[in-house]
N, C-alpha and C positions, 0 to 999 in steps of 0.2 A: 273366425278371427283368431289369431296367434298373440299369446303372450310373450313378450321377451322378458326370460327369465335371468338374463345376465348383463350387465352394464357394458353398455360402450365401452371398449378398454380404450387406453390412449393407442394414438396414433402410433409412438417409437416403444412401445411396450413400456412403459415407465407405470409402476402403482402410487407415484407420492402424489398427492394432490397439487395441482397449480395453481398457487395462489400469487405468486410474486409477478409484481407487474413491472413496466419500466423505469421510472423513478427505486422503484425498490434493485431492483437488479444495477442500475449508475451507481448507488448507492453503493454497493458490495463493491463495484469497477474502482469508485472514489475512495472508498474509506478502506478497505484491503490494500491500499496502494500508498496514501498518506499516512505517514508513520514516525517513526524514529526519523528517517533518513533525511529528508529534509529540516532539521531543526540540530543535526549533529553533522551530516556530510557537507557541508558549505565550507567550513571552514580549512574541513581537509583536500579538495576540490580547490579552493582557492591558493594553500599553501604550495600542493604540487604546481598546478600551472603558469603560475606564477604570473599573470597579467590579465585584467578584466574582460577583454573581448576572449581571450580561449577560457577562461574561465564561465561568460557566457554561452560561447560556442558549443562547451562542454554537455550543460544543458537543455539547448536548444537539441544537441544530436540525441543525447538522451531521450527526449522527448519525440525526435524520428521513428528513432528504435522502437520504444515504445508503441509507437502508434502503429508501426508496421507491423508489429505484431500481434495489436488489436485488431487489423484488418486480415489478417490471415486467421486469428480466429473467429472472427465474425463472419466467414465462411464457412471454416468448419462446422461453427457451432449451428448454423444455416444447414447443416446438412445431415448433422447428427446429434440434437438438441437432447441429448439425454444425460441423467446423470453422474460425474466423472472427470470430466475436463483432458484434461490432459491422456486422461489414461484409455478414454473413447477411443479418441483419434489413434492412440499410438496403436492399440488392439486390433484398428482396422486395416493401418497401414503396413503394420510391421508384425504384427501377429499375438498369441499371447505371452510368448513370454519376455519380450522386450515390453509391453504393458507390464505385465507382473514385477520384473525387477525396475519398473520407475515407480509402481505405486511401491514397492517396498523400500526404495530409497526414500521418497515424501513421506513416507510413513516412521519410519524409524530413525532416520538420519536430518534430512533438511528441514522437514518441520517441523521436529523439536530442538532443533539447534537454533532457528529462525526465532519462533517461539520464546525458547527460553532469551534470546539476546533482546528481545520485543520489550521482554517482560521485566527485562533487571534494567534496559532504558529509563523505562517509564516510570518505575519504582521509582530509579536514581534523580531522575528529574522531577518527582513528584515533593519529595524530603527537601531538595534541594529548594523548592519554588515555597516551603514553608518554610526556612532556614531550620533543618533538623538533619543532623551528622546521620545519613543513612547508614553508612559504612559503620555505626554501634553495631557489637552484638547483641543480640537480642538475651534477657535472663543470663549472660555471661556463657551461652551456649556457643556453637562452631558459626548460625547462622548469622549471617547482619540483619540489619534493622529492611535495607534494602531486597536481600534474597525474600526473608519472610512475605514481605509485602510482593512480591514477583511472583510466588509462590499463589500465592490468593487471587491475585488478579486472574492467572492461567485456569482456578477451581471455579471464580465469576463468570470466567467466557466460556468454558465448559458447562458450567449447570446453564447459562442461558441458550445456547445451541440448543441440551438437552430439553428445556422447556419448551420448544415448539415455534415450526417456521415462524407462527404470527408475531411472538412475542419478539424470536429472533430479530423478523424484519423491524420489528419499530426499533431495539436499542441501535441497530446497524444504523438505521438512519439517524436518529439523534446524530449516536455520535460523531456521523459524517458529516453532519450540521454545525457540529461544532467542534471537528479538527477545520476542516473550511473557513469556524469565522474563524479563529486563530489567527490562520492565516492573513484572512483581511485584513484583520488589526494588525497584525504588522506592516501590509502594505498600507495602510493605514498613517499609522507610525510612523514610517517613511518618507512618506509626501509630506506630511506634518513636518516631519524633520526640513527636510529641503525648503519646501514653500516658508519659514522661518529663519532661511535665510543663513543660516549658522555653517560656521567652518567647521568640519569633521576632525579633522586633521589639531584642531588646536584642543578638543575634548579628549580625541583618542590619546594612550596615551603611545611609547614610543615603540613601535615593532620590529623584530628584525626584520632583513631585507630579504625581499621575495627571490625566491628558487628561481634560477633561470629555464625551467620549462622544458620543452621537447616533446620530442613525439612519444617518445619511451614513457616521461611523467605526463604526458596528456593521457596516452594509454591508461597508468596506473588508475588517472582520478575519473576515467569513467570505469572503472569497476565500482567504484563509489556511486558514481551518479547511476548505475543503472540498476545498486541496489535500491536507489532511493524511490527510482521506478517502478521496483518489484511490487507485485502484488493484483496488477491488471488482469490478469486472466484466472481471479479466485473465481472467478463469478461463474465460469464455467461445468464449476464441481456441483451445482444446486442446477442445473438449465433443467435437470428433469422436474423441478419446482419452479417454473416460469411458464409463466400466460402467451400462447401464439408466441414458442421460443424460438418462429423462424422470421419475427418481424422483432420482437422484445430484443433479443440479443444481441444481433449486428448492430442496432443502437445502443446497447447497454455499452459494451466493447469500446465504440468508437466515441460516441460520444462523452462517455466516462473517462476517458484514457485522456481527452481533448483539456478536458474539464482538467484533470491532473498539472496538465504540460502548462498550460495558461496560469493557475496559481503557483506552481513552482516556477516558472519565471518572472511571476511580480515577486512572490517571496527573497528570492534571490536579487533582484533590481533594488529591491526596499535594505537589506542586508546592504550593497554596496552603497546605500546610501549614510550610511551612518557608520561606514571604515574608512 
């Protein structure tokens, strides 16, 4: 009788262990994707197109987009479930060095531009939601009240990565828990509002008159809407840290991205309910 003195390697040669399952991986589809955008792009979405059905139309196509391209990597990822995302596929199809100069743009360029714009968001709306002038500088120093705190949050989501998938997967879920209820509460809010019966128009107060629209400003405001989208296909950077990642993922993808399209269009439904 033979001893095997060496482990099972994985299947796609991957060494990180697979612990993320599928609610864990929707999670990364949902909560990488719900962000700033939906809570700050409506209104400029609303201003270009200037009437409620292209305004909805806007992101209902958003939400196509999106999903077509959750089905396109829920193929990929079906076929090359390893760690990477984007930059697998580009390495296979196109070689390494269109791989090398994408991962060197997300690395130096887009996702810290993303990042940092994430980050002075959330600060700005966090000061804001305690009524405290973020925009102080801080000790009378160059930074704001708002940078500093941008600042720390990005050293929060760093040291938690760096602590380790498990701990990763639970704040990812929390917190996808609860940008999601948010949400509801507003669609919430909403309904509330309507079923109460009450004129919008006599609380709001007077606005100027909507943009006459066009193809050109329908254009511009899904650049809006498609950043709001952004963030569907994070989930593909970890697939080498996912469970049976040729059944986990095409659901993570598809399902997640679904999940997304469905409350940013209550959100948005609930929003024109109270303008």
């Amino acid at each position: 009788m033979t001893r095997q003195t060496e482990p099972q390697g994985d299947p796609w040669g991957e060494r990180l262990p697979r612990r993320l399952g599928v609610l864990s991986a929707m999670a990364i589809v949902v909560g990488s994707t719900i962000g700033s955008g939906i809570f700050r792009t409506p209104a400029v979405v609303a201003t270009g197109v200037g009437s409620v059905v292209a305004f909805l139309l806007a992101w209902v196509l958003g939400g196509v987009v999106a999903l077509c391209g959750a089905l396109s990597y829920a193929e990929l990822s079906a076929m090359m479930p390893r760690s990477g995302g984007s930059y697998v596929y580009l390495r296979r199809a196109y070689g390494p060095l269109v791989a090398f100069l994408f991962g060197w743009a997300q690395l130096w360029v887009l996702r810290p531009c993303a990042f940092g714009a994430i980050a002075i968001t959330s600060s700005a709306y966090l000061w804001r939601t305690v009524g405290i002038d973020g925009t102080a500088p801080v000790l009378g120093g160059p930074l704001s009240l708002e940078r500093v705190t941008a600042i720390a949050l990005l050293v929060v989501v760093g040291a938690v990565n760096v602590r380790g998938i498990r701990f990763g997967a639970l704040v990812q879920n929390v917190s996808t828990v609860l940008k999601m209820g948010a949400l509801l509460v507003l669609v919430l809010l909403g309904l509330a509002f309507l079923a109460g019966g009450e004129d919008p128009s006599a609380a709001a107060p007077p606005r100027a008159p909507a943009a006459s629209g066009g193809i050109a400003a329908f254009g511009l405001a899904m650049v809006s809407v498609l950043w709001a989208y952004d963030g569907w296909s994070d989930v593909g950077y970890v697939s080498g840290e996912i469970r049976e990642p040729q059944r986990t993922l095409p659901r993570a993808f598809v399902l997640g991205t679904f999940v997304v399209m469905t409350l940013y269009l209550l959100a948005n439904a609930a929003y024109l309910s109270v303008v």
